[in-house]
Each structure stands twice: as structure tokens, then as C-alpha cells.
N, CA, C and O atoms as CSV, one atom per row, in Angstrom:
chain,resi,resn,atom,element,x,y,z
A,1,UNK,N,N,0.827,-1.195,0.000
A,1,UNK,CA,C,0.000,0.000,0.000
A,1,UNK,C,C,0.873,1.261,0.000
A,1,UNK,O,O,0.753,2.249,-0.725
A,2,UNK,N,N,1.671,1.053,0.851
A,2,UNK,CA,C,2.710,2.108,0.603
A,2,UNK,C,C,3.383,2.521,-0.156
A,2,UNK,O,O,3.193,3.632,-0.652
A,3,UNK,N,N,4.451,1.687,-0.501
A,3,UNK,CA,C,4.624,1.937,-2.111
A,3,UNK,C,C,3.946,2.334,-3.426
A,3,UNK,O,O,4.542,2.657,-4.453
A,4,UNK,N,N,2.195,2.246,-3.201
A,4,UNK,CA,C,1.679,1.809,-4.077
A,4,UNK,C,C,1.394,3.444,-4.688
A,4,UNK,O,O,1.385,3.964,-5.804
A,5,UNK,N,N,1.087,4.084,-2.721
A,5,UNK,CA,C,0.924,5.532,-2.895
A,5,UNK,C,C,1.922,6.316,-2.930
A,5,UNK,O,O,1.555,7.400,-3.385
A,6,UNK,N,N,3.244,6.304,-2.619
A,6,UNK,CA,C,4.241,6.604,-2.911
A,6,UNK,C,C,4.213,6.976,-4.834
A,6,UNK,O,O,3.869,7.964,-5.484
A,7,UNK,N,N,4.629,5.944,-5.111
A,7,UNK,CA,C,4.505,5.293,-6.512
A,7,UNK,C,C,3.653,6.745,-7.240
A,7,UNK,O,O,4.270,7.661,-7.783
A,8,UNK,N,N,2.070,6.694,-7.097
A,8,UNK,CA,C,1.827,7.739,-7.170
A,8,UNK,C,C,2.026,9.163,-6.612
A,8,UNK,O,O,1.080,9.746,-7.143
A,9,UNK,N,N,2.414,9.713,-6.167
A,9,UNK,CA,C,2.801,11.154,-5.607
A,9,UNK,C,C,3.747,11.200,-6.525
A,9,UNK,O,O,3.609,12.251,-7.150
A,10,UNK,N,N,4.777,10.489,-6.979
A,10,UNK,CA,C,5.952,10.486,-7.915
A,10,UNK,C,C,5.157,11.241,-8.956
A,10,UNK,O,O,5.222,12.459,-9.125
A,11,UNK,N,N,4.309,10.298,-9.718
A,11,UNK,CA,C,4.061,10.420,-11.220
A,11,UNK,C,C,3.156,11.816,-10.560
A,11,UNK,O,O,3.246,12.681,-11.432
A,12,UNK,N,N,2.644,12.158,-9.829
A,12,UNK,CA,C,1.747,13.852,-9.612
A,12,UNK,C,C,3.255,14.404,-9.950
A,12,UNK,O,O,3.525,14.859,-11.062
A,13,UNK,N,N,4.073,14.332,-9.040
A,13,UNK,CA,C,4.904,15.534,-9.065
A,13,UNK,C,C,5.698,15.641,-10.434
A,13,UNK,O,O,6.193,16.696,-10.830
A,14,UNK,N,N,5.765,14.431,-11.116
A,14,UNK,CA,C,6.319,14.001,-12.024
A,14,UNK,C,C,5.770,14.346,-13.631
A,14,UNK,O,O,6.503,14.470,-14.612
A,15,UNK,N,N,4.406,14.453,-13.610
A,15,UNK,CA,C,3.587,15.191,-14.520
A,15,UNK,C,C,3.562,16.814,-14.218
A,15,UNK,O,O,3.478,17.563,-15.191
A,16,UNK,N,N,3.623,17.288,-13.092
A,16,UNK,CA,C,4.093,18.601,-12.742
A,16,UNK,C,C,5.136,19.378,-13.464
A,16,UNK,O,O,4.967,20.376,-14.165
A,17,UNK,N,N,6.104,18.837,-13.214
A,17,UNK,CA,C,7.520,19.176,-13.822
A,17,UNK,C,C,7.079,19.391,-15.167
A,17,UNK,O,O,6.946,20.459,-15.765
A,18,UNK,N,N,6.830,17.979,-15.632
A,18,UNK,CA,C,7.016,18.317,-17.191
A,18,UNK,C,C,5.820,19.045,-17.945
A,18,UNK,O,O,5.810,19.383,-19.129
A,19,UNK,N,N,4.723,19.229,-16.915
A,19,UNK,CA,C,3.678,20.419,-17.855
A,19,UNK,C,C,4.611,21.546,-17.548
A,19,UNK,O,O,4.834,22.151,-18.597
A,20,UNK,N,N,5.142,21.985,-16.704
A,20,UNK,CA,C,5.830,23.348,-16.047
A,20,UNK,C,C,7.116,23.355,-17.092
A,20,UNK,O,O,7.541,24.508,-17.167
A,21,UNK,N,N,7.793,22.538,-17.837
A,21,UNK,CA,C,8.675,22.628,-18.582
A,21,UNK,C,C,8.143,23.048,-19.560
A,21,UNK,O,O,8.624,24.102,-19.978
A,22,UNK,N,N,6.734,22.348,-20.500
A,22,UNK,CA,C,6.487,22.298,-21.560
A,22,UNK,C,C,5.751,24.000,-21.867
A,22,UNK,O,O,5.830,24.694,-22.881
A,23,UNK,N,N,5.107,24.252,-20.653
A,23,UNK,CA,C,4.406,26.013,-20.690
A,23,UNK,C,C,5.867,27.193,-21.001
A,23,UNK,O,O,6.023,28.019,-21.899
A,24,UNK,N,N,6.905,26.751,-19.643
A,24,UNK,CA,C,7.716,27.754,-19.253
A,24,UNK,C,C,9.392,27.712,-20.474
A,24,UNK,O,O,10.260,28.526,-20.788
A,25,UNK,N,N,9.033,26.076,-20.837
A,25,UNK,CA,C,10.816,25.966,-21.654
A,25,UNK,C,C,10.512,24.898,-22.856
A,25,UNK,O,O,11.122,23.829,-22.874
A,26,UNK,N,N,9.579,25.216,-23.826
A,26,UNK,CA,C,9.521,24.780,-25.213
A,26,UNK,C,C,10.637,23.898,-26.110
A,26,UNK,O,O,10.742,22.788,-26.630
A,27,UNK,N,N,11.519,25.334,-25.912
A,27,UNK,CA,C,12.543,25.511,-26.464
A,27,UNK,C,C,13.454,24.446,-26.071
A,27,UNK,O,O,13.746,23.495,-26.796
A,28,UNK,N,N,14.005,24.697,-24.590
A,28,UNK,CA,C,14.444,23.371,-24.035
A,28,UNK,C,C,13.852,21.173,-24.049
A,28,UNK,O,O,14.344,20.061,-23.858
A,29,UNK,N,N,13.001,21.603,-24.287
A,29,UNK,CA,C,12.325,20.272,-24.857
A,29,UNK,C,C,12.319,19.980,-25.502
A,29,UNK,O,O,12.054,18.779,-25.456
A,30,UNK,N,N,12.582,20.575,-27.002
A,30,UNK,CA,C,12.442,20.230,-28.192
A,30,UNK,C,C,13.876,20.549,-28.229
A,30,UNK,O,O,14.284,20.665,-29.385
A,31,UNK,N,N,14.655,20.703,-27.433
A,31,UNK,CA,C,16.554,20.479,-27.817
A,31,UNK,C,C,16.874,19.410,-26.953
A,31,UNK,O,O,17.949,19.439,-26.354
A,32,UNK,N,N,15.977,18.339,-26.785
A,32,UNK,CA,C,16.312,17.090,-26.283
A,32,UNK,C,C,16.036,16.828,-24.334
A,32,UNK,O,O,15.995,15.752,-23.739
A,33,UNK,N,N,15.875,18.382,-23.700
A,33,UNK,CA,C,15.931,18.483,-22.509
A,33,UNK,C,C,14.550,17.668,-22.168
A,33,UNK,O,O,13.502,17.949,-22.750
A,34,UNK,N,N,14.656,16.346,-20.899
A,34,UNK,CA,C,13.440,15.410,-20.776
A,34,UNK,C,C,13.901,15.807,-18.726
A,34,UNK,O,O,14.834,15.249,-18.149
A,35,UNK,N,N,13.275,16.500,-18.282
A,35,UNK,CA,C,13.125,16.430,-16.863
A,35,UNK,C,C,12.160,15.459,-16.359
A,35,UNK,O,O,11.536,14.849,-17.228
A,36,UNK,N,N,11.918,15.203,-15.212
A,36,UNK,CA,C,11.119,14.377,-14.594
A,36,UNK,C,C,11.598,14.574,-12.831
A,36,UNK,O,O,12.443,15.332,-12.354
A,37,UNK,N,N,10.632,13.506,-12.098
A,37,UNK,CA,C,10.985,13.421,-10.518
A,37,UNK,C,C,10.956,12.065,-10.572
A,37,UNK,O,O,10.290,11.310,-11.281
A,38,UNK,N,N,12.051,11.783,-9.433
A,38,UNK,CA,C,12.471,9.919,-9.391
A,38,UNK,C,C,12.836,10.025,-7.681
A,38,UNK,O,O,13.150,11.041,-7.060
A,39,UNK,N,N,12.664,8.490,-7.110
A,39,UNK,CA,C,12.988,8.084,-6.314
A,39,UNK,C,C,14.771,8.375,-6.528
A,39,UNK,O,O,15.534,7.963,-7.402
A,40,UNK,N,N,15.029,9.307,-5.261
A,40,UNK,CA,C,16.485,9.504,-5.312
A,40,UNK,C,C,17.342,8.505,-4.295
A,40,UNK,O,O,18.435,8.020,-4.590
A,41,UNK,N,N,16.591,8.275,-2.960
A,41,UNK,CA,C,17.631,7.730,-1.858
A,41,UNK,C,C,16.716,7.235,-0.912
A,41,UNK,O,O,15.848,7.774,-0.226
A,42,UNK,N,N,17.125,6.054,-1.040
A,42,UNK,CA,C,15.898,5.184,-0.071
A,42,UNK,C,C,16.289,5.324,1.574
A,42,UNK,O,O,16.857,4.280,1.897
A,43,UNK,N,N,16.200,6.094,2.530
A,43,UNK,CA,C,17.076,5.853,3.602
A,43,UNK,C,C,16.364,5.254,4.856
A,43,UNK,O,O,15.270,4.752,4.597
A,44,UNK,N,N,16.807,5.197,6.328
A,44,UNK,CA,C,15.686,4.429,6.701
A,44,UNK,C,C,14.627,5.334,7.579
A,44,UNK,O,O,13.710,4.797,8.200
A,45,UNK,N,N,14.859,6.895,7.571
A,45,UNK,CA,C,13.817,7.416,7.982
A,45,UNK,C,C,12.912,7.848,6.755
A,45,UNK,O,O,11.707,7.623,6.644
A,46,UNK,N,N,13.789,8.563,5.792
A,46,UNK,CA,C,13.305,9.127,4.674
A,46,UNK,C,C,13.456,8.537,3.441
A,46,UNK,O,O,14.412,7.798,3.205
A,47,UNK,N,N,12.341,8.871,2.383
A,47,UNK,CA,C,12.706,8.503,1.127
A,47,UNK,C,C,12.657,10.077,0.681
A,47,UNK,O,O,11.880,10.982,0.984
A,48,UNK,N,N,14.044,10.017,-0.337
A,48,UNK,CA,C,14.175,11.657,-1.242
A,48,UNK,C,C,13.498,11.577,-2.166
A,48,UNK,O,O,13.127,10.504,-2.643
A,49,UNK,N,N,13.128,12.982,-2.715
A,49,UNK,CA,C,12.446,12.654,-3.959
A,49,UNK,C,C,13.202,13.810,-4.583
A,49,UNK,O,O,13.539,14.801,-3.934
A,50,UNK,N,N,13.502,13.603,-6.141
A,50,UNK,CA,C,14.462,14.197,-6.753
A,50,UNK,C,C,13.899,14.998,-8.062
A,50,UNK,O,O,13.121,14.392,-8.798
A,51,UNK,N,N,14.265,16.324,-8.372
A,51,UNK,CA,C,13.296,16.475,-10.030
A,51,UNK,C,C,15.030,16.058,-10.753
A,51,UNK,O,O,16.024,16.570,-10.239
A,52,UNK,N,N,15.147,15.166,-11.867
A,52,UNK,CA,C,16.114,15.277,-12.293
A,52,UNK,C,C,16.677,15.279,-14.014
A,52,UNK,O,O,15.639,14.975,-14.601
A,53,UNK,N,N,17.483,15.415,-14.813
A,53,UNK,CA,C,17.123,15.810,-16.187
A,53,UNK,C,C,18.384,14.526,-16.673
A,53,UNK,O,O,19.569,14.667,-16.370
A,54,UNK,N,N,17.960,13.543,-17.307
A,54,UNK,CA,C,19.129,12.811,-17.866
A,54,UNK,C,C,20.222,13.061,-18.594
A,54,UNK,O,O,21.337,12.752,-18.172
A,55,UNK,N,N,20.046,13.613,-19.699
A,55,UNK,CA,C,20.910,14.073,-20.808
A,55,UNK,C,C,22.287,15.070,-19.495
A,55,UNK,O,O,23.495,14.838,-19.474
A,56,UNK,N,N,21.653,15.954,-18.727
A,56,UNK,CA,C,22.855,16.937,-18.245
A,56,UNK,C,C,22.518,16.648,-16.908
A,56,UNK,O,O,22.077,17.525,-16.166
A,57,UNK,N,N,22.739,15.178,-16.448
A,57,UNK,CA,C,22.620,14.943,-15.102
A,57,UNK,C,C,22.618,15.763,-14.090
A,57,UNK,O,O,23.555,15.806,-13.293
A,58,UNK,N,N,21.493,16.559,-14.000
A,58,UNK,CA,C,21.237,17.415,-13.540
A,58,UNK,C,C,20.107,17.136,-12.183
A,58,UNK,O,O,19.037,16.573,-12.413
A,59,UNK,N,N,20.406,17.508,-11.031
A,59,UNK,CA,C,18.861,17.259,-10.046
A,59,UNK,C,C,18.858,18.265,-8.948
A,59,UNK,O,O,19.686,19.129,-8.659
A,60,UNK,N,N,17.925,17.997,-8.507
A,60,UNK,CA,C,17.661,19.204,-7.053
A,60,UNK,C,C,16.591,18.124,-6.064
A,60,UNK,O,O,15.817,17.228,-6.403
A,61,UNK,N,N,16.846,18.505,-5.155
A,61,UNK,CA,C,15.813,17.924,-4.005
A,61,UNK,C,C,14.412,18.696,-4.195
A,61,UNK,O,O,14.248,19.916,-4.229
A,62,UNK,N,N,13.523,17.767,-4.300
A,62,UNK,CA,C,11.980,18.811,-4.262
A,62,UNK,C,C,11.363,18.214,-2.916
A,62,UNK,O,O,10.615,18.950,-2.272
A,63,UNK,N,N,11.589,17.116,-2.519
A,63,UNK,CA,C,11.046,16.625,-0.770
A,63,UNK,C,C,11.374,15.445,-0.580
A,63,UNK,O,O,12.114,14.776,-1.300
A,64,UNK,N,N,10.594,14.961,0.865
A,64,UNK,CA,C,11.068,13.655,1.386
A,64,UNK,C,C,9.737,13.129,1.889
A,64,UNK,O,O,8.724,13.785,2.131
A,65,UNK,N,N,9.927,11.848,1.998
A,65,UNK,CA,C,8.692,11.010,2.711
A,65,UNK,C,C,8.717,10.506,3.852
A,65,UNK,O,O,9.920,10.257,3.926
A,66,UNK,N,N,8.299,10.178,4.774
A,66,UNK,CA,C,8.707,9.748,5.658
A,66,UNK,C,C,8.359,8.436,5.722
A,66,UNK,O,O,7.183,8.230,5.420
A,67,UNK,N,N,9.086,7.359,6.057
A,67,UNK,CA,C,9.014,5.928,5.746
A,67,UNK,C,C,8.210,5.158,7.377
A,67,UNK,O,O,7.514,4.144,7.405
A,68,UNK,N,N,8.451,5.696,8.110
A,68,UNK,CA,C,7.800,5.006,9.437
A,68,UNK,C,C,7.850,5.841,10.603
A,68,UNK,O,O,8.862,6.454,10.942
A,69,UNK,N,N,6.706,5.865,11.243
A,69,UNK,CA,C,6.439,6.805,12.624
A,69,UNK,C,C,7.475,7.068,13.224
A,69,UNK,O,O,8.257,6.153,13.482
A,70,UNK,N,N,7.709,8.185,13.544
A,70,UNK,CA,C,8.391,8.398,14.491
A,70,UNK,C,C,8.472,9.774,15.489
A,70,UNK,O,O,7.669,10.672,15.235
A,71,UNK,N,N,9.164,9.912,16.311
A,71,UNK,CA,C,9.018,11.209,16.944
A,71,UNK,C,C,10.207,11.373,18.055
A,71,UNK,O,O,10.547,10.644,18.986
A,72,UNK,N,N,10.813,12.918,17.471
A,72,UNK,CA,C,11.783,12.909,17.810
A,72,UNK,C,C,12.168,15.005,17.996
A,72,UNK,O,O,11.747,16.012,17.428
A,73,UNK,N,N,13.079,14.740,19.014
A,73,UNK,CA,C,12.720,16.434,19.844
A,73,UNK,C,C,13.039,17.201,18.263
A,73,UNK,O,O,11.894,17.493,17.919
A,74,UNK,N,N,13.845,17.611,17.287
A,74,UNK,CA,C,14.229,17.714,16.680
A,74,UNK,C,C,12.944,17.911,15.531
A,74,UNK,O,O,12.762,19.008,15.002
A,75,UNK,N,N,12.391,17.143,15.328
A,75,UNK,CA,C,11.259,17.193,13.595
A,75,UNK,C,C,10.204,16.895,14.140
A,75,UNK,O,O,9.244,16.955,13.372
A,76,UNK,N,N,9.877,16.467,15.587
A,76,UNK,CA,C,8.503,16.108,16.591
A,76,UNK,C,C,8.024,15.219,15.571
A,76,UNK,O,O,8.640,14.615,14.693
A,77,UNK,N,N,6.564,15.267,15.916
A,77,UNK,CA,C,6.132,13.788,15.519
A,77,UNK,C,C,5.965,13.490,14.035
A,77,UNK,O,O,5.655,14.407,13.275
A,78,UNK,N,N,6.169,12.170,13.556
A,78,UNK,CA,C,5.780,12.048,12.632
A,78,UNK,C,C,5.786,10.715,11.737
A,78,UNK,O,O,6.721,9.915,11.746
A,79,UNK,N,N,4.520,10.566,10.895
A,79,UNK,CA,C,3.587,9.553,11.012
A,79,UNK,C,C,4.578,9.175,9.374
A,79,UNK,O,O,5.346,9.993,8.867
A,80,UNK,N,N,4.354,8.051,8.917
A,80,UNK,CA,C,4.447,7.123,7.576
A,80,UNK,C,C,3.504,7.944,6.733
A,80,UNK,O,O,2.323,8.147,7.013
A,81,UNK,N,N,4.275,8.490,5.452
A,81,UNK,CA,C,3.769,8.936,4.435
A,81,UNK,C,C,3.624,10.142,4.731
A,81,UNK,O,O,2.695,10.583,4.054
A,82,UNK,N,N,4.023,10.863,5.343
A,82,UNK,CA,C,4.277,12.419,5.853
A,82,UNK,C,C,5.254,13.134,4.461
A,82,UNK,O,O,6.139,12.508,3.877
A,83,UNK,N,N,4.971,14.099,4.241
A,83,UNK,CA,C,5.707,14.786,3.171
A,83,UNK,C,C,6.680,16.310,3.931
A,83,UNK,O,O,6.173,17.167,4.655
A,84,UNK,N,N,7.790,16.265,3.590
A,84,UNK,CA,C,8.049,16.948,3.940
A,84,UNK,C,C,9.111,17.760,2.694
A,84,UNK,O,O,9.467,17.348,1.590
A,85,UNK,N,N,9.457,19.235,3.510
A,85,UNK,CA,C,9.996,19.741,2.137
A,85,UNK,C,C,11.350,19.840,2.438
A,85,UNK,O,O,11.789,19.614,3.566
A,86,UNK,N,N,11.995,20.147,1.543
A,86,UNK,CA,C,13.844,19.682,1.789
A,86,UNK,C,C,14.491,21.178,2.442
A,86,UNK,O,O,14.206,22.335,2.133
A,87,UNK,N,N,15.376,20.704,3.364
A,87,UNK,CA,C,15.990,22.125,3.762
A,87,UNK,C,C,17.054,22.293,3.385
A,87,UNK,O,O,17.521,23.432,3.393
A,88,UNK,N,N,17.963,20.951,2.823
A,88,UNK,CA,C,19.097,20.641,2.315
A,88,UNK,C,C,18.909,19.419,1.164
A,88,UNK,O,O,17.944,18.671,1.009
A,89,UNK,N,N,19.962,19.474,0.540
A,89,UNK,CA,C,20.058,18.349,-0.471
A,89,UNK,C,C,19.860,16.982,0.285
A,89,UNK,O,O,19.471,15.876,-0.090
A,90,UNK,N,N,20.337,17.558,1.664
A,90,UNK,CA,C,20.577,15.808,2.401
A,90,UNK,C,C,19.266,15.470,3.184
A,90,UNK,O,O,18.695,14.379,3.182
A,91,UNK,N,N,18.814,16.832,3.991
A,91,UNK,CA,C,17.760,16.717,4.981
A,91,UNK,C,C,16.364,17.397,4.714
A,91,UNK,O,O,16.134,18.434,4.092
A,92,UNK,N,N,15.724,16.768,5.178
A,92,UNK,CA,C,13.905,17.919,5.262
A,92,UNK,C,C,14.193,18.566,6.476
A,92,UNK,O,O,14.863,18.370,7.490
A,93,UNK,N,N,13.060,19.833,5.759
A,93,UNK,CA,C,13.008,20.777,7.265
A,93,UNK,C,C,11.599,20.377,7.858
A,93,UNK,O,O,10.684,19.671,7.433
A,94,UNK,N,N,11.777,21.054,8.924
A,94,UNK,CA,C,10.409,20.821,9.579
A,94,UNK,C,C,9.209,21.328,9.417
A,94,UNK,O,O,9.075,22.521,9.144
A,95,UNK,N,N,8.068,20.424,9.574
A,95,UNK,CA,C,6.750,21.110,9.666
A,95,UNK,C,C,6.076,19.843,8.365
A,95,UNK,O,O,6.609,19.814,7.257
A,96,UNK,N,N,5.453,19.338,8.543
A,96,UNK,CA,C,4.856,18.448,7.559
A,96,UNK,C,C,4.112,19.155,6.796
A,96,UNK,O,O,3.524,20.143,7.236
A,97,UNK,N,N,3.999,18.683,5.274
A,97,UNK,CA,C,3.101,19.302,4.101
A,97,UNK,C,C,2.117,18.796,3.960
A,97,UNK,O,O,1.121,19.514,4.059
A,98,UNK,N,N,1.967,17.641,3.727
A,98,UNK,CA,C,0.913,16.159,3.679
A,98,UNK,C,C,1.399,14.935,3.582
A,98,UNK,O,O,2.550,14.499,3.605
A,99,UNK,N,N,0.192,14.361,3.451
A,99,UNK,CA,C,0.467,12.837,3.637
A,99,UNK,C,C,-0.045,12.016,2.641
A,99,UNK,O,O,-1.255,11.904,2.443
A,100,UNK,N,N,1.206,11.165,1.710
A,100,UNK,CA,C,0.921,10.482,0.877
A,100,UNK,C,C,-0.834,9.617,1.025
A,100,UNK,O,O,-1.560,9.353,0.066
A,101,UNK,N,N,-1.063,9.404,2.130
A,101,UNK,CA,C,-2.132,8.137,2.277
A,101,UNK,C,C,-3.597,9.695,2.839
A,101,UNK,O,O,-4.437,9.295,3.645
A,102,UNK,N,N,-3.692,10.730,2.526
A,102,UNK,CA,C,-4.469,11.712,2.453
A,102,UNK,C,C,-5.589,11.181,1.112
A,102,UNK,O,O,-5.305,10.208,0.413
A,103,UNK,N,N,-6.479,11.747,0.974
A,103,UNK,CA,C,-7.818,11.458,-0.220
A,103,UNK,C,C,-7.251,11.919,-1.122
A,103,UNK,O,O,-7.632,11.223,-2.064
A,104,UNK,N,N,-6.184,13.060,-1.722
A,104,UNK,CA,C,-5.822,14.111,-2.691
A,104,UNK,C,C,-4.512,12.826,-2.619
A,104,UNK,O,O,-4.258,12.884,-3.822
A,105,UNK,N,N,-3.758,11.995,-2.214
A,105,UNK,CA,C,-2.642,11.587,-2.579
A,105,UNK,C,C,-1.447,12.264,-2.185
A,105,UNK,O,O,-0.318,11.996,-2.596
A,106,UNK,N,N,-1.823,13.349,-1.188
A,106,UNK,CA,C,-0.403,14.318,-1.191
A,106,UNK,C,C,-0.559,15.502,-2.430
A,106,UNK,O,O,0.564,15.937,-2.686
A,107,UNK,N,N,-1.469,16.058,-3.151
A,107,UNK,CA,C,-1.120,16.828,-4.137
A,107,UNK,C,C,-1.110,18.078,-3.319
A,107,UNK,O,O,-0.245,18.911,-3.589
A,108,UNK,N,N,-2.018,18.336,-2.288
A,108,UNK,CA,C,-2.170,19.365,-1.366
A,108,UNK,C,C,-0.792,19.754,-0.955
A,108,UNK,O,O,-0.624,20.948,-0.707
A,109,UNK,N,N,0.130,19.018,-0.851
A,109,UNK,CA,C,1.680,19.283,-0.282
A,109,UNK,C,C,2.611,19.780,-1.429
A,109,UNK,O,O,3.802,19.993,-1.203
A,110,UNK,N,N,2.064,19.961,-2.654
A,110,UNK,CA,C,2.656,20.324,-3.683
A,110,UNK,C,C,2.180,21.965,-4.415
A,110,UNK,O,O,1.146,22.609,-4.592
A,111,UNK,N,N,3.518,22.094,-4.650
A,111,UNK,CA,C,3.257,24.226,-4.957
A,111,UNK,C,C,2.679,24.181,-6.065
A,111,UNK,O,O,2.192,25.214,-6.525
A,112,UNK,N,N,2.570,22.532,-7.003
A,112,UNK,CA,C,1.935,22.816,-8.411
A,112,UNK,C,C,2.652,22.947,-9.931
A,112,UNK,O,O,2.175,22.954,-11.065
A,113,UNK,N,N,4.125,23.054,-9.372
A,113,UNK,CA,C,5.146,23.150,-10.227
A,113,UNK,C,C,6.153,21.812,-9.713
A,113,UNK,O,O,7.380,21.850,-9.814
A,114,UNK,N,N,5.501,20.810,-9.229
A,114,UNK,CA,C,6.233,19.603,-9.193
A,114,UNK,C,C,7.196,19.485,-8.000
A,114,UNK,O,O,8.027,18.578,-7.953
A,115,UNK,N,N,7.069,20.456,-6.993
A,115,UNK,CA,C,7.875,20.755,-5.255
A,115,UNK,C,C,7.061,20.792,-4.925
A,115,UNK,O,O,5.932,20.946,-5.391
A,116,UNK,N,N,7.606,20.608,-3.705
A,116,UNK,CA,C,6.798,20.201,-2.162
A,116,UNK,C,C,6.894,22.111,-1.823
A,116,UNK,O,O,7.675,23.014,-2.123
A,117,UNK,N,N,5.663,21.994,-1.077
A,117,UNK,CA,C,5.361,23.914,-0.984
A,117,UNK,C,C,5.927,23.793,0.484
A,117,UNK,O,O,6.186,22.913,1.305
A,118,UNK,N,N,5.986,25.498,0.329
A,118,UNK,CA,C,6.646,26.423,1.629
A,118,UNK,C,C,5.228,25.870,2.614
A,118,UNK,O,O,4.144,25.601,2.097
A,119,UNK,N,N,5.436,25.801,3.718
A,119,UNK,CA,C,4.451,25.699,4.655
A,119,UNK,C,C,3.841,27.024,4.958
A,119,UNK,O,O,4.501,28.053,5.106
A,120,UNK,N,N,2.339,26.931,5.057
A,120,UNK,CA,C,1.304,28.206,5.107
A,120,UNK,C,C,0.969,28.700,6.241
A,120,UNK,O,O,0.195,29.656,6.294
């Protein structure tokens, strides 16, 4: 189940990107440029999620998932399938966005351009 929704939030954020390429960089698409978002780093609190471009191995952190409950003084509580947004290439910052296993899938945690949004 997890994976399953995981799996999806990818392809949301992942169709994101590339409408946001195809409105904002034409030009770049049709000179071979193919962006997307991929599973970057499986770790055992977090999974990364990456927007990244093949041809000019290119990526940036757009967020993280959180893989199993936990709670800790530092990021306080937090549940499996929690979205969070990146504060570093390596780490999320705090404050949860949504949650993969939400009715929307997590799209609510997304700015719409294929990242995880600033918290409101």
C-alpha cells in the first residue's frame, strides 16, 4: 500500500515538472531536454524525492517522505507517508506538508510546479 501511494505522488509531481517545462521551456524540450521526478535515496527514515534531467545529469531535491512513525525532539512527531519539504540536499526541514495516504494523494503538499510547498 505504501509503495503503491508513494509510486503515485511520484508520477503527480512528475507530470508537474514536465507540464511546467512544456508552458515555461519549449525551447528546451524540443533540444532534447526530458526532466522528470524519481525516487532519489531510499534511507531508513526518509525517502528523497528528486526532479532530475538525464541528458545533463542534472537534479535538485523537491522533498522527502517519511518511511515510518516516528518522533523525535528535533522534527517532533511524525507519522508514515508524511511529506516533507527539503531544507538541504541531504535533509527535510520541519513542519509536515501532507500525507501520501491523504484522499488528494499528497497533491495538497505540492506548490503545483512539481515541489513540495513552503508551509502556510
Amino acid at each position: 500500500m505504501f509503495e503503491e501511494r508513494l509510486q503515485q505522488f511520484v508520477a503527480i509531481l512528475d507530470g508537474q515538472v514536465k507540464s511546467e517545462y512544456q508552458k515555461l521551456y519549449p525551447n528546451l524540450l524540443e533540444a532534447g531536454f526530458d526532466p522528470g521526478v524519481k525516487i532519489d535515496n531510499r534511507g531508513s527514515k526518509y525517502i528523497k524525492l528528486s526532479e532530475f534531467e538525464k541528458k545533463h545529469k542534472r537534479n535538485r531535491v523537491v522533498g522527502f517522505v517519511v518511511v515510518k512513525d516516528s518522533n523525535t525532539a528535533t522534527m517532533g512527531e511524525l507519522k508514515k507517508g508524511d511529506i516533507l519539504m527539503a531544507a538541504t540536499f541531504k535533509a527535510p526541514a520541519k513542519g509536515v506538508r501532507g500525507n501520501i495516504f491523504d484522499d488528494d494523494n499528497g497533491l495538497s503538499a505540492s506548490n503545483g510546479r512539481g515541489c513540495v510547498r513552503y508551509a502556510s
